[in-house]
GULO-154757 format. One record per atom (N, C-alpha, C): residue number from 1; residue in three letters; atom name; x, y, z. Coordinates in nm, 4 decimals, padded with zeros to 6 digits. Last residue first. Example, Ala and Ser with C-alpha at 12.3 -4.5 7.8 and 13.67 -1.06 7.14 Angstrom:
pt num = 2	residuo = ser	atomo = N	east = 01.2850	north = -00.2250	up = 00.7080
pt num = 2	residuo = ser	atomo = CA	east = 01.3670	north = -00.1060	up = 00.7140
pt num = 2	residuo = ser	atomo = C	east = 01.2900	north = 00.0030	up = 00.7870
pt num = 1	residuo = ala	atomo = N	east = 01.3190	north = -00.5690	up = 00.7800
pt num = 1	residuo = ala	atomo = CA	east = 01.2300	north = -00.4500	up = 00.7800
pt num = 1	residuo = ala	atomo = C	east = 01.3200	north = -00.3300	up = 00.7800
END
This chain:
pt num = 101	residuo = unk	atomo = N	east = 01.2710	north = -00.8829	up = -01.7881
pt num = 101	residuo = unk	atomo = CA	east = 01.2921	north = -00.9689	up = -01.8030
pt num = 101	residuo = unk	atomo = C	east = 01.2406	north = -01.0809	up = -01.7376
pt num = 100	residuo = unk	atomo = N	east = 01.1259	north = -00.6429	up = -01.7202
pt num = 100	residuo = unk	atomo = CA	east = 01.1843	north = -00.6299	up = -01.8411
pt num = 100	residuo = unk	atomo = C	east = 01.2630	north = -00.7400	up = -01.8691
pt num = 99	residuo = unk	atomo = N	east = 00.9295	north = -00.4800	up = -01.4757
pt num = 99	residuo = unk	atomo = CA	east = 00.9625	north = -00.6022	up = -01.4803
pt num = 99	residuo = unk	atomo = C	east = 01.0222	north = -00.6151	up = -01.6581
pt num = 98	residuo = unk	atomo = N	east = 00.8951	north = -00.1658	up = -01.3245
pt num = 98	residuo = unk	atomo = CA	east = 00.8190	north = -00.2408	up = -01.4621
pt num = 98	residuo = unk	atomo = C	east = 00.9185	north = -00.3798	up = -01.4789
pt num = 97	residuo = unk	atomo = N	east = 00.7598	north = -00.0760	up = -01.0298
pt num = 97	residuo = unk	atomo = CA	east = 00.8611	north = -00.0823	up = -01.0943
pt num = 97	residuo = unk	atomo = C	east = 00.8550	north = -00.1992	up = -01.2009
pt num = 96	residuo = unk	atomo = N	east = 00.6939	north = 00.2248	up = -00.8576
pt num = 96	residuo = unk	atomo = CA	east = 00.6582	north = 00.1538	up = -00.9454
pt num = 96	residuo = unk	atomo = C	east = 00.7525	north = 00.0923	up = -01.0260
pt num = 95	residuo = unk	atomo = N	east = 00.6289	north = 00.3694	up = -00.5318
pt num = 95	residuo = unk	atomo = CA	east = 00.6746	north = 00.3156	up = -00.6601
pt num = 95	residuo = unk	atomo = C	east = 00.6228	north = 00.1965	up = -00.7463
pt num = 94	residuo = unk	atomo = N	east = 00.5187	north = 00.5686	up = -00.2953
pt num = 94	residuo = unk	atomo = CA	east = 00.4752	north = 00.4725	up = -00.3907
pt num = 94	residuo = unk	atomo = C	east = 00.5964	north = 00.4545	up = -00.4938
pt num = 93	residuo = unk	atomo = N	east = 00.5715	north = 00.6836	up = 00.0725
pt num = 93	residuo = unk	atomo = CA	east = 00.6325	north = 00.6758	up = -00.1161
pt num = 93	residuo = unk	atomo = C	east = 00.5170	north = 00.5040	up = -00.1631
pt num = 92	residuo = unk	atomo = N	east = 00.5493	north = 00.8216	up = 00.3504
pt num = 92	residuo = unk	atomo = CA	east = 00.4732	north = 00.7457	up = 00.2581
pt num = 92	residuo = unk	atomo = C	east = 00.4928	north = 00.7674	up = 00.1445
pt num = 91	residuo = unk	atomo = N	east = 00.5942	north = 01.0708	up = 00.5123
pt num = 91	residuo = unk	atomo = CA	east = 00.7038	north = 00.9512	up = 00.4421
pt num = 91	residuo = unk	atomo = C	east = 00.6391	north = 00.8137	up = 00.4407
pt num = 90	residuo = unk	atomo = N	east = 00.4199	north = 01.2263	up = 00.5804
pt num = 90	residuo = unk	atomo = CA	east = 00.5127	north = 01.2879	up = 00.4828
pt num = 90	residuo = unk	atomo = C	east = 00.6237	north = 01.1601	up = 00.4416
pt num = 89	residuo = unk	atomo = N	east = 00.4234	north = 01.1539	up = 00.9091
pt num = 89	residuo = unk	atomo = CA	east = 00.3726	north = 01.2326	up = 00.8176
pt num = 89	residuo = unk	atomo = C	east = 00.4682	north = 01.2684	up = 00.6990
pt num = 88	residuo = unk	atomo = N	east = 00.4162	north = 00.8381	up = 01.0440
pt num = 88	residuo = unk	atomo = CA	east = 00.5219	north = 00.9514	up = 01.0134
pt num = 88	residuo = unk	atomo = C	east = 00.4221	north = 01.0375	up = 00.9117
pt num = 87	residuo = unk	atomo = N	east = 00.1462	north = 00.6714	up = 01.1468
pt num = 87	residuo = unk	atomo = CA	east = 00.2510	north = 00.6797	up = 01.0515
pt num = 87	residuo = unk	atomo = C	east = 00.2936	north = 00.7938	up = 01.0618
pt num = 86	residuo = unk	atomo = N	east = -00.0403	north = 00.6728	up = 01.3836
pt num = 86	residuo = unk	atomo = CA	east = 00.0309	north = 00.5592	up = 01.3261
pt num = 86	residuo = unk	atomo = C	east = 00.1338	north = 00.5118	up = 01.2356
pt num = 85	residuo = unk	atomo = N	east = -00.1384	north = 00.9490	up = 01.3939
pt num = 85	residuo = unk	atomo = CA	east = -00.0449	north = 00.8809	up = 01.5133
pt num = 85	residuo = unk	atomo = C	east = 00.0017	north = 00.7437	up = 01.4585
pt num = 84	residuo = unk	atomo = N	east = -00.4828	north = 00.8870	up = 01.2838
pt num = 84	residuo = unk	atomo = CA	east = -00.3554	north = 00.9423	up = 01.3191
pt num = 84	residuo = unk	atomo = C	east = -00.2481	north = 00.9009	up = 01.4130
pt num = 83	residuo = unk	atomo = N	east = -00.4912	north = 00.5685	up = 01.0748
pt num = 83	residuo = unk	atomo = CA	east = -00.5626	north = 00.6746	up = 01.1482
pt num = 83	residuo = unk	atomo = C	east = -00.4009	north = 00.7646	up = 01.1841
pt num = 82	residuo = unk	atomo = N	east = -00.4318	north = 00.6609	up = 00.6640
pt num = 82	residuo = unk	atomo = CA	east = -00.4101	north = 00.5630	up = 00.8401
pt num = 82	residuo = unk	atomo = C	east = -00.5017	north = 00.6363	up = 00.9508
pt num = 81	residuo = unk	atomo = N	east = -00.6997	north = 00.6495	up = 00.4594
pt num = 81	residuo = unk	atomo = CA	east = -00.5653	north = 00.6959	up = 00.5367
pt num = 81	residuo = unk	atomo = C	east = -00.5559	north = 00.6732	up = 00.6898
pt num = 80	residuo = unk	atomo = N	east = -00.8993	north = 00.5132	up = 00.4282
pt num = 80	residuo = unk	atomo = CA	east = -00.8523	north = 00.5977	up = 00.3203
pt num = 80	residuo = unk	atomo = C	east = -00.7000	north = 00.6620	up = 00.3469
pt num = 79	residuo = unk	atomo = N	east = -01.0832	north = 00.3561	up = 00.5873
pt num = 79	residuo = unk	atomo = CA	east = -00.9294	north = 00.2916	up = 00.4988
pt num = 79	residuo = unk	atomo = C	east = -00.8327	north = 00.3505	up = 00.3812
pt num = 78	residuo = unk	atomo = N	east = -01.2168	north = 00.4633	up = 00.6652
pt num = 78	residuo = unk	atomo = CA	east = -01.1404	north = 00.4773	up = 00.7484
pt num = 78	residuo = unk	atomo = C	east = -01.0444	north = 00.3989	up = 00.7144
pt num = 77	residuo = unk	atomo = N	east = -01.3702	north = 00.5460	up = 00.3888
pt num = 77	residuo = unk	atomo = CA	east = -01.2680	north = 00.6553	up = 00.4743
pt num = 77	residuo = unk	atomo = C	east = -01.1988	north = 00.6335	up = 00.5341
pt num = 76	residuo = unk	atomo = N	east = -01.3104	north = 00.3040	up = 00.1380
pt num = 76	residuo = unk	atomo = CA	east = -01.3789	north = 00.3737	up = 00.2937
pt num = 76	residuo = unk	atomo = C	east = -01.2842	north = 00.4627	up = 00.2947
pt num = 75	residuo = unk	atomo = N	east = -01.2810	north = 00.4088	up = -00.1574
pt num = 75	residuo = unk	atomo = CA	east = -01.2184	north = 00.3874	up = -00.0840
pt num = 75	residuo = unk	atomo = C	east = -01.3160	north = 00.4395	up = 00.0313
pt num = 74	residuo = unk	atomo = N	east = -01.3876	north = 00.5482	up = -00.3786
pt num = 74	residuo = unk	atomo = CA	east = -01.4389	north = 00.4187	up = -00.4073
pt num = 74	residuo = unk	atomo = C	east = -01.4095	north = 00.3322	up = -00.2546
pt num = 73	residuo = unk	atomo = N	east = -01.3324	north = 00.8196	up = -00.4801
pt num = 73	residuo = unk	atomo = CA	east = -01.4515	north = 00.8360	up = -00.4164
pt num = 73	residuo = unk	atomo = C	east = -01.4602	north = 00.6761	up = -00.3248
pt num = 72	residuo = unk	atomo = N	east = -01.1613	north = 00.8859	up = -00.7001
pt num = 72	residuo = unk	atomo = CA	east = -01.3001	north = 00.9367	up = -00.6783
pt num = 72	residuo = unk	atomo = C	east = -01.3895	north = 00.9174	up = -00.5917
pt num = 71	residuo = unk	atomo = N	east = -00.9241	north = 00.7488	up = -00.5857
pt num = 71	residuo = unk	atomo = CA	east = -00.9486	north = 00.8926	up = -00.6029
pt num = 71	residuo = unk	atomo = C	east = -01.0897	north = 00.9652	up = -00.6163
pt num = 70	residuo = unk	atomo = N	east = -01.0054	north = 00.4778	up = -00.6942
pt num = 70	residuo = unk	atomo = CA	east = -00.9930	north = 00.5465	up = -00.5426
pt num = 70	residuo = unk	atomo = C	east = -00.9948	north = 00.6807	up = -00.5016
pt num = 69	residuo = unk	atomo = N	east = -01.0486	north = 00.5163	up = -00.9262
pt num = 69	residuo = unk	atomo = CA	east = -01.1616	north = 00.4735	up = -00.8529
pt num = 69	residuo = unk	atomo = C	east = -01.1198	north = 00.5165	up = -00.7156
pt num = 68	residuo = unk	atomo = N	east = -00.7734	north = 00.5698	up = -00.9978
pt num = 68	residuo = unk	atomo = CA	east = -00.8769	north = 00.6563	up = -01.0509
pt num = 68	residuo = unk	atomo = C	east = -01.0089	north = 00.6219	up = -00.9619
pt num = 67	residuo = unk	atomo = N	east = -00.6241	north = 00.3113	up = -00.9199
pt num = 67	residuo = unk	atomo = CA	east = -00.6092	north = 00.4891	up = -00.8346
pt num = 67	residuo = unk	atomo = C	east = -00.7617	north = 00.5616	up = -00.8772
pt num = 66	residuo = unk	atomo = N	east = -00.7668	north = 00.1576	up = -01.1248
pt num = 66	residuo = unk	atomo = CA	east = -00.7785	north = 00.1544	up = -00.9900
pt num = 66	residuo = unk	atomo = C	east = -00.7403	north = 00.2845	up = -00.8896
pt num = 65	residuo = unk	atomo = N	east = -00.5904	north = 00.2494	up = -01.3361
pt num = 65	residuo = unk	atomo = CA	east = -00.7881	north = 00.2555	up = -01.3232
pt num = 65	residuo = unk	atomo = C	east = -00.8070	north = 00.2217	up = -01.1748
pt num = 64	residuo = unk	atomo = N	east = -00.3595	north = 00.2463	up = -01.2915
pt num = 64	residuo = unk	atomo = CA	east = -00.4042	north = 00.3615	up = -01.3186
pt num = 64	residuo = unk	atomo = C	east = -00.5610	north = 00.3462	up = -01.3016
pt num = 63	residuo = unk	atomo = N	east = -00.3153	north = -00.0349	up = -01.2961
pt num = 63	residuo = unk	atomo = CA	east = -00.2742	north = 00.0779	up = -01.1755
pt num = 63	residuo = unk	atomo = C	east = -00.3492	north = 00.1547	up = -01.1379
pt num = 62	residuo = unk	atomo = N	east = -00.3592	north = -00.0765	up = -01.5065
pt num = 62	residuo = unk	atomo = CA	east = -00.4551	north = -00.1450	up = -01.3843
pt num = 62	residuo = unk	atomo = C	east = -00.4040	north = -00.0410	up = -01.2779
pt num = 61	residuo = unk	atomo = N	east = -00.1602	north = 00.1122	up = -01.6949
pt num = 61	residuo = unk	atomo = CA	east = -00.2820	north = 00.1059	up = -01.7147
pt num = 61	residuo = unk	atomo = C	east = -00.3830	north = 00.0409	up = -01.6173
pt num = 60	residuo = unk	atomo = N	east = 00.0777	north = -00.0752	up = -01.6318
pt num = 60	residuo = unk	atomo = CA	east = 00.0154	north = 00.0889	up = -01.5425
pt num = 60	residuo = unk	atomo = C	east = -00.0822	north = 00.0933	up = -01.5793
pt num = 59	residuo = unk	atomo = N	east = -00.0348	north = -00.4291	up = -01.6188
pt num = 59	residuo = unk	atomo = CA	east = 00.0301	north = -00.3233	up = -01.6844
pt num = 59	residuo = unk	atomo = C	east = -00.0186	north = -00.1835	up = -01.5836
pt num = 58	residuo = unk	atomo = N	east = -00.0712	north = -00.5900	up = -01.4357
pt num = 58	residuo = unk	atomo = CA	east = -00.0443	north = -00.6778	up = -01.6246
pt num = 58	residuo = unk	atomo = C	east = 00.0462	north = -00.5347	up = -01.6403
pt num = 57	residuo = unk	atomo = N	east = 00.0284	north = -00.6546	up = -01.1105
pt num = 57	residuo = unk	atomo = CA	east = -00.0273	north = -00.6177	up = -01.1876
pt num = 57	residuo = unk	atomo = C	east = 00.0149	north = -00.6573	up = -01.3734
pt num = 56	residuo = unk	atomo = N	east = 00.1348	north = -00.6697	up = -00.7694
pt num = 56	residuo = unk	atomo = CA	east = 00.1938	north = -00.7019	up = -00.9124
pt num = 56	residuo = unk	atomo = C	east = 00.0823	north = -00.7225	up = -01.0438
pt num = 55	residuo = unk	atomo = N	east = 00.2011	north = -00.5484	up = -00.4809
pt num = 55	residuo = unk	atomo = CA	east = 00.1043	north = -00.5832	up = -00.5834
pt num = 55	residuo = unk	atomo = C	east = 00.1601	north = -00.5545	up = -00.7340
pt num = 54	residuo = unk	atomo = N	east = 00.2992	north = -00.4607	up = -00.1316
pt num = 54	residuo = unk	atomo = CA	east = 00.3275	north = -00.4718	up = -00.3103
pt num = 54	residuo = unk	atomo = C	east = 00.2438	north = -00.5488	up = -00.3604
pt num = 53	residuo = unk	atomo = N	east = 00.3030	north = -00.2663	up = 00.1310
pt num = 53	residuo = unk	atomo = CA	east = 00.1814	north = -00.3660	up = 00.0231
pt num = 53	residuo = unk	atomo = C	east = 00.2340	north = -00.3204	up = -00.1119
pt num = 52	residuo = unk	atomo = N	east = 00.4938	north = -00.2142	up = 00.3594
pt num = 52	residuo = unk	atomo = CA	east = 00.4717	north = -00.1660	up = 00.2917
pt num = 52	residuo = unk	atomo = C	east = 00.3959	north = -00.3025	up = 00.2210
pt num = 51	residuo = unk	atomo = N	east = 00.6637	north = -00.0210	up = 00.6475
pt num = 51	residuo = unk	atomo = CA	east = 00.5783	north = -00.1224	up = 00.6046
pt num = 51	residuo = unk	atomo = C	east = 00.5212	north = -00.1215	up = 00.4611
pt num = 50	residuo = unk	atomo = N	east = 00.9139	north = 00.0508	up = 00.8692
pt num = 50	residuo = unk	atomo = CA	east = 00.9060	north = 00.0701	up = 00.7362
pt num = 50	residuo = unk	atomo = C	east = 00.8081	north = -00.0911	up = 00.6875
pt num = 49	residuo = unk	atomo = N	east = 01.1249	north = 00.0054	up = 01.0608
pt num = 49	residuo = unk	atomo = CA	east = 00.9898	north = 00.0769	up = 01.0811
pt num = 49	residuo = unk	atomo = C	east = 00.8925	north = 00.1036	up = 00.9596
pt num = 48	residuo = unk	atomo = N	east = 01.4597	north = 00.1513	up = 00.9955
pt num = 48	residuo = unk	atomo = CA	east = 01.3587	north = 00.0745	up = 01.0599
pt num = 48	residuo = unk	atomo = C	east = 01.2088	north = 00.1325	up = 01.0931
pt num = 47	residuo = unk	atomo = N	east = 01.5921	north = 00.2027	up = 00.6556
pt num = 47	residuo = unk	atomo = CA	east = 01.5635	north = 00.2514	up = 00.8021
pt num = 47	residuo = unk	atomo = C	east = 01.4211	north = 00.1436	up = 00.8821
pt num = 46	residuo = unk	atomo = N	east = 01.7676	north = -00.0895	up = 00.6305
pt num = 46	residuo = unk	atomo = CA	east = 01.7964	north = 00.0473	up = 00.6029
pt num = 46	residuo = unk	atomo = C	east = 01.6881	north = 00.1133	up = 00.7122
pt num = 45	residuo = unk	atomo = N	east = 01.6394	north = -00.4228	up = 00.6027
pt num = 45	residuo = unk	atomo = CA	east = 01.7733	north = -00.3529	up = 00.6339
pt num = 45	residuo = unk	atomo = C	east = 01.7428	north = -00.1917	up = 00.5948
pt num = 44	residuo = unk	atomo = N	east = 01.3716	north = -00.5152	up = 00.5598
pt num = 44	residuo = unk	atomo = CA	east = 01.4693	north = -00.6009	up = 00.6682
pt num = 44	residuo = unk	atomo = C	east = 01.5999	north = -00.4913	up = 00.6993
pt num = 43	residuo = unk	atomo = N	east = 01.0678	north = -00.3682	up = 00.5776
pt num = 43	residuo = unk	atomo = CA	east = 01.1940	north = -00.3726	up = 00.5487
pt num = 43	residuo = unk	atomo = C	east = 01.3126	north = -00.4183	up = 00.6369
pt num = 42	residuo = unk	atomo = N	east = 00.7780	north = -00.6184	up = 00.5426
pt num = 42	residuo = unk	atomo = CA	east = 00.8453	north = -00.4954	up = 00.6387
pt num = 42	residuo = unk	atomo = C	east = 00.9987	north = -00.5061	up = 00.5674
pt num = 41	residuo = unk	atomo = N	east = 00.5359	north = -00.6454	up = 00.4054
pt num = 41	residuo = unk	atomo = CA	east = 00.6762	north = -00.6501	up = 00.3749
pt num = 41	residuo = unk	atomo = C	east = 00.6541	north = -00.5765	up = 00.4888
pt num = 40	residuo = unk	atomo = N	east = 00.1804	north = -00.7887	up = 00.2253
pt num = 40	residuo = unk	atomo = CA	east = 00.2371	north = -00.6748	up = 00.3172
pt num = 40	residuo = unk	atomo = C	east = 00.3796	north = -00.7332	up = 00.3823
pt num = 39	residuo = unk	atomo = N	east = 00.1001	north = -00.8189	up = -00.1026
pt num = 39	residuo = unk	atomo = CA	east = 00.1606	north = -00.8828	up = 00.0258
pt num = 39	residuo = unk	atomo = C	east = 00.1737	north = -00.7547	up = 00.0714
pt num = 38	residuo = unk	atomo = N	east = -00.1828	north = -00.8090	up = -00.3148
pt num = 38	residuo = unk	atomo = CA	east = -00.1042	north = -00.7616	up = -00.2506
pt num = 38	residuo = unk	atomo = C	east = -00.0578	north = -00.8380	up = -00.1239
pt num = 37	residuo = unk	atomo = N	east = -00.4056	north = -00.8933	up = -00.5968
pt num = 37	residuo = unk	atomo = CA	east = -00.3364	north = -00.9708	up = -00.4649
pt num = 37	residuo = unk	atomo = C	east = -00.2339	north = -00.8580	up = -00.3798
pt num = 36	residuo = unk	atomo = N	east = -00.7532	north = -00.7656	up = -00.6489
pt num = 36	residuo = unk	atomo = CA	east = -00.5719	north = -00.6953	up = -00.6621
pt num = 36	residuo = unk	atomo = C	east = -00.5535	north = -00.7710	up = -00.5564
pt num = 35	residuo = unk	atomo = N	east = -01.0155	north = -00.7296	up = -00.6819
pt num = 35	residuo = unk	atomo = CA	east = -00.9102	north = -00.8614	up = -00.7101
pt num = 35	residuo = unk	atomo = C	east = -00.7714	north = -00.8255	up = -00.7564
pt num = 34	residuo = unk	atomo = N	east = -01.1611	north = -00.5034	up = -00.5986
pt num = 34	residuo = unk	atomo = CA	east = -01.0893	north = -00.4715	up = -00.7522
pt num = 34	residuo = unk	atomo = C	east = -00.9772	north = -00.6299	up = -00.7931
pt num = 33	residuo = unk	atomo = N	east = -01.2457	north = -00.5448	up = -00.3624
pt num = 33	residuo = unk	atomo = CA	east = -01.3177	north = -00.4725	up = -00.4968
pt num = 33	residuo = unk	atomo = C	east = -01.2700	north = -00.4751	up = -00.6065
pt num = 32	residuo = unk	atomo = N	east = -01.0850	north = -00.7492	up = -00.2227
pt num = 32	residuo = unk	atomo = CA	east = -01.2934	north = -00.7914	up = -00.2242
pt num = 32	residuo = unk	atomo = C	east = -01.3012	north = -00.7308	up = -00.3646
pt num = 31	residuo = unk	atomo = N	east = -00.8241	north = -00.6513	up = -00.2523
pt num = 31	residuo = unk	atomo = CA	east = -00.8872	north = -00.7799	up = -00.3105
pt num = 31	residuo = unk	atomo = C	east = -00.9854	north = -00.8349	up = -00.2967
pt num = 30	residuo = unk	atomo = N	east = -00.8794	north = -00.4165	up = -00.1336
pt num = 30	residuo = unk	atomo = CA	east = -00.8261	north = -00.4207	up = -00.2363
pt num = 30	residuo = unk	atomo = C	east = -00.8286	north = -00.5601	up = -00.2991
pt num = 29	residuo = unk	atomo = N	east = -00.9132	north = -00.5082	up = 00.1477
pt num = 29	residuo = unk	atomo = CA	east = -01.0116	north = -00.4309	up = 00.0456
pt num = 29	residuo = unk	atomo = C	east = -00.9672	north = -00.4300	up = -00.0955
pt num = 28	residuo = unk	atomo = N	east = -00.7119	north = -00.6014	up = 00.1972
pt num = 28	residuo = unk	atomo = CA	east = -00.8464	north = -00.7052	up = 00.2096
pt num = 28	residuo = unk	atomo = C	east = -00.9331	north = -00.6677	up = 00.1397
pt num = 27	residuo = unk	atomo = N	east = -00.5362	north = -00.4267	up = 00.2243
pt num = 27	residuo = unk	atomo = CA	east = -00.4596	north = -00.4999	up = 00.1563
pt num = 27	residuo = unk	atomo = C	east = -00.6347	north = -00.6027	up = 00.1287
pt num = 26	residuo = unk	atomo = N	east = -00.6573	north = -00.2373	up = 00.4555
pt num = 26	residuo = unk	atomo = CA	east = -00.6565	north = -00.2236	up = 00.3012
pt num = 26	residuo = unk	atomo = C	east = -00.6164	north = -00.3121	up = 00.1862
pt num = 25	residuo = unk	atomo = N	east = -00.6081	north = -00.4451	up = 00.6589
pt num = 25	residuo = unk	atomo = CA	east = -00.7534	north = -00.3902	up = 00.5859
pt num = 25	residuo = unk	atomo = C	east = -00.7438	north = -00.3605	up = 00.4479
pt num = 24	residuo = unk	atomo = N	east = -00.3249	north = -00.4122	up = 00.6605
pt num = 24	residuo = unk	atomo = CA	east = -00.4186	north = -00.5658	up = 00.6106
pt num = 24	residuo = unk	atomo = C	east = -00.5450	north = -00.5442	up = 00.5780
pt num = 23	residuo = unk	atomo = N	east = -00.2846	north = -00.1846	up = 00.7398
pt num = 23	residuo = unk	atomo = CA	east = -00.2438	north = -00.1781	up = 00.6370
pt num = 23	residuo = unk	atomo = C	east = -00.3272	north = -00.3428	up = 00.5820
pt num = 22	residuo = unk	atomo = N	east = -00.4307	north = -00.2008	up = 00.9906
pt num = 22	residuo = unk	atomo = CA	east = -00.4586	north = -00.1215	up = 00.9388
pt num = 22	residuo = unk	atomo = C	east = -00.4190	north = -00.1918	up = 00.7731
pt num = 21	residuo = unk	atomo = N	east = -00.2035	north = -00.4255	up = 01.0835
pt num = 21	residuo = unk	atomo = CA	east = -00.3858	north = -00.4290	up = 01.0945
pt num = 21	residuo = unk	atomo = C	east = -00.4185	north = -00.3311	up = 01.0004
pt num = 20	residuo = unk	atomo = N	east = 00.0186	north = -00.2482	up = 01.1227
pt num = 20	residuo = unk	atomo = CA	east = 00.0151	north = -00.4148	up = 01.0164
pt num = 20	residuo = unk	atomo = C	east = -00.1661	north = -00.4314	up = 01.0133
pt num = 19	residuo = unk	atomo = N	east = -00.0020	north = -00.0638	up = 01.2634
pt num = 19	residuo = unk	atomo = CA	east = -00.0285	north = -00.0292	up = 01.1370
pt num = 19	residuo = unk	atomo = C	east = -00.0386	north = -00.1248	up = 01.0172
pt num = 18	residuo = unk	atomo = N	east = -00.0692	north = -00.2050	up = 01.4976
pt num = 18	residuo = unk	atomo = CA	east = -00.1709	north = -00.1459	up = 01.5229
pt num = 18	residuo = unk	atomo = C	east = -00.1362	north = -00.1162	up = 01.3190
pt num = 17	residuo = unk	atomo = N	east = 00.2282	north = -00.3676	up = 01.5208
pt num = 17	residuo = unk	atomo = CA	east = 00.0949	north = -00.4085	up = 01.5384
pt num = 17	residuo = unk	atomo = C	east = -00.0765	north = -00.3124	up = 01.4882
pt num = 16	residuo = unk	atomo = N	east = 00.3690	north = -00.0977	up = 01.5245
pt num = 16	residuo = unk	atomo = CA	east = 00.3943	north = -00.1675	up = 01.4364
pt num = 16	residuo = unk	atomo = C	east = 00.2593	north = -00.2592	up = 01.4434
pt num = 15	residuo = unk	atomo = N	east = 00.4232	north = 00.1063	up = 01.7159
pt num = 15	residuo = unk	atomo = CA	east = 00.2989	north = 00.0927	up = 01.6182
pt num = 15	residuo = unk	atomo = C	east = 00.2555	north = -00.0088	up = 01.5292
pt num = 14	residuo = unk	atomo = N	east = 00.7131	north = 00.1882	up = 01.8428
pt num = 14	residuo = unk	atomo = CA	east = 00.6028	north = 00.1049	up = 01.8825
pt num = 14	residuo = unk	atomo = C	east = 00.4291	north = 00.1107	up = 01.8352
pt num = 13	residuo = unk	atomo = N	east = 00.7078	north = 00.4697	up = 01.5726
pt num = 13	residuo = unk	atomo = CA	east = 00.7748	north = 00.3751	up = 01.6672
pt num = 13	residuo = unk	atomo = C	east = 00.6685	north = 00.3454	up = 01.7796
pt num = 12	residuo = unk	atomo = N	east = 00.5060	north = 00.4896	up = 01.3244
pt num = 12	residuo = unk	atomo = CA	east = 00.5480	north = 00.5565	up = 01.4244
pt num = 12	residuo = unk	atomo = C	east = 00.5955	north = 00.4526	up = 01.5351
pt num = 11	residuo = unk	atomo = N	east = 00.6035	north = 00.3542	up = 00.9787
pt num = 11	residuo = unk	atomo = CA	east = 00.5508	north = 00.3900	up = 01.1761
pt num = 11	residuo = unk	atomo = C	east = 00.6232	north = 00.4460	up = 01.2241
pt num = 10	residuo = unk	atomo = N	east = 00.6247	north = 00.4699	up = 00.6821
pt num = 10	residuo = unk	atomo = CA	east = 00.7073	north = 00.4741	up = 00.8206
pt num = 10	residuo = unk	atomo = C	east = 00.6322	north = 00.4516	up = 00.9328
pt num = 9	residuo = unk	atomo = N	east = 00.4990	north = 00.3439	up = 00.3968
pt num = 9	residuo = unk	atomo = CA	east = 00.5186	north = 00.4223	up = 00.4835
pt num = 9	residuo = unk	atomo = C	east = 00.5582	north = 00.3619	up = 00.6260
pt num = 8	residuo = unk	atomo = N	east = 00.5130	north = 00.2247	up = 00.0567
pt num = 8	residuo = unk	atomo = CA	east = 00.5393	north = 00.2111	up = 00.1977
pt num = 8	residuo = unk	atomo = C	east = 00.5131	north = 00.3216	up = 00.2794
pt num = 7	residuo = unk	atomo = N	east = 00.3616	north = 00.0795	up = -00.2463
pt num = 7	residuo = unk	atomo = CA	east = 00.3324	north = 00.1834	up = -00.1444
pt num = 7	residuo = unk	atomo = C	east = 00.3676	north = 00.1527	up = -00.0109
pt num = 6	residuo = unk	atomo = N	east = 00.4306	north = -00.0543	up = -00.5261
pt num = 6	residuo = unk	atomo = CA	east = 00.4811	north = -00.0915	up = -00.3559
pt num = 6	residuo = unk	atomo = C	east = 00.4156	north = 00.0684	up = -00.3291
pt num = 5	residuo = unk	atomo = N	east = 00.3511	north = -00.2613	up = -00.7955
pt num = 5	residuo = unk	atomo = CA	east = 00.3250	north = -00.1309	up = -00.6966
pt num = 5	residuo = unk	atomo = C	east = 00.3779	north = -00.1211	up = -00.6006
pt num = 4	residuo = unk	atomo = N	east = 00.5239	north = -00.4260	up = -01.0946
pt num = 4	residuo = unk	atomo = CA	east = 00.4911	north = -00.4482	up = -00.9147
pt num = 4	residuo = unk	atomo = C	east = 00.4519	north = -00.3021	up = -00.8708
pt num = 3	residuo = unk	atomo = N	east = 00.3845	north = -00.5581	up = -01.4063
pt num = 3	residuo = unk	atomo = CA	east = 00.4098	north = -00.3958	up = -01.3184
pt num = 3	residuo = unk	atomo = C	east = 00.3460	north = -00.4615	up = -01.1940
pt num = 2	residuo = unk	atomo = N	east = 00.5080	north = -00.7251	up = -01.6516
pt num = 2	residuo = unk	atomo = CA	east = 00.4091	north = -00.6901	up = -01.5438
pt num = 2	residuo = unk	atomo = C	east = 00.4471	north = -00.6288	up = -01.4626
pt num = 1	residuo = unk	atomo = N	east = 00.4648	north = -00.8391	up = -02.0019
pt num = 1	residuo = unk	atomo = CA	east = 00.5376	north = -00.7684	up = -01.8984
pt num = 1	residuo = unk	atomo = C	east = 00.4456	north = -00.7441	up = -01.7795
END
């Protein structure tokens, strides 16, 4: 079985360039340190403005060791969170969703 991640968040209108960069850093970092593939999506239909890096994994368990490294410490800073002004505050979701066929 294999577990997709999606973490999206909202730009801030006319940002879109400046948070696709941003969000590609991290998407670059994440496959120098830990060889996690991730794509970066924009959402075609519902609210506009909406970017997001999915990554498809064996199990929560890779998830989980990887947050854990990031959480402690493992993540640049200036790839630790957007800069300011580039994303909506507060509407950045993660999901997770387990693959069963």
């Amino acid at each position: 079985m294999s577990v997709t991640f999606v973490r999206s968040g909202q730009m801030m209108p006319g940002k879109f360039q400046e948070a696709h960069a941003f969000v590609e850093k991290r998407r670059q970092w994440l496959k120098d340190t830990f060889g996690v593939e991730a794509a970066i999506m924009t959402q075609l239909g519902g609210p506009v403005g909406r970017i997001a890096m999915v990554s498809e994994v064996d199990s929560v368990a890779r998830i989980e060791e990887v947050r854990r490294q990031i959480i402690e410490g493992a993540m640049p800073a200036e790839i630790a969170a957007g800069p300011e002004g580039l994303f909506i505050p507060g509407e950045t979701m993660d999901r997770i969703w387990l693959k069963i066929s």
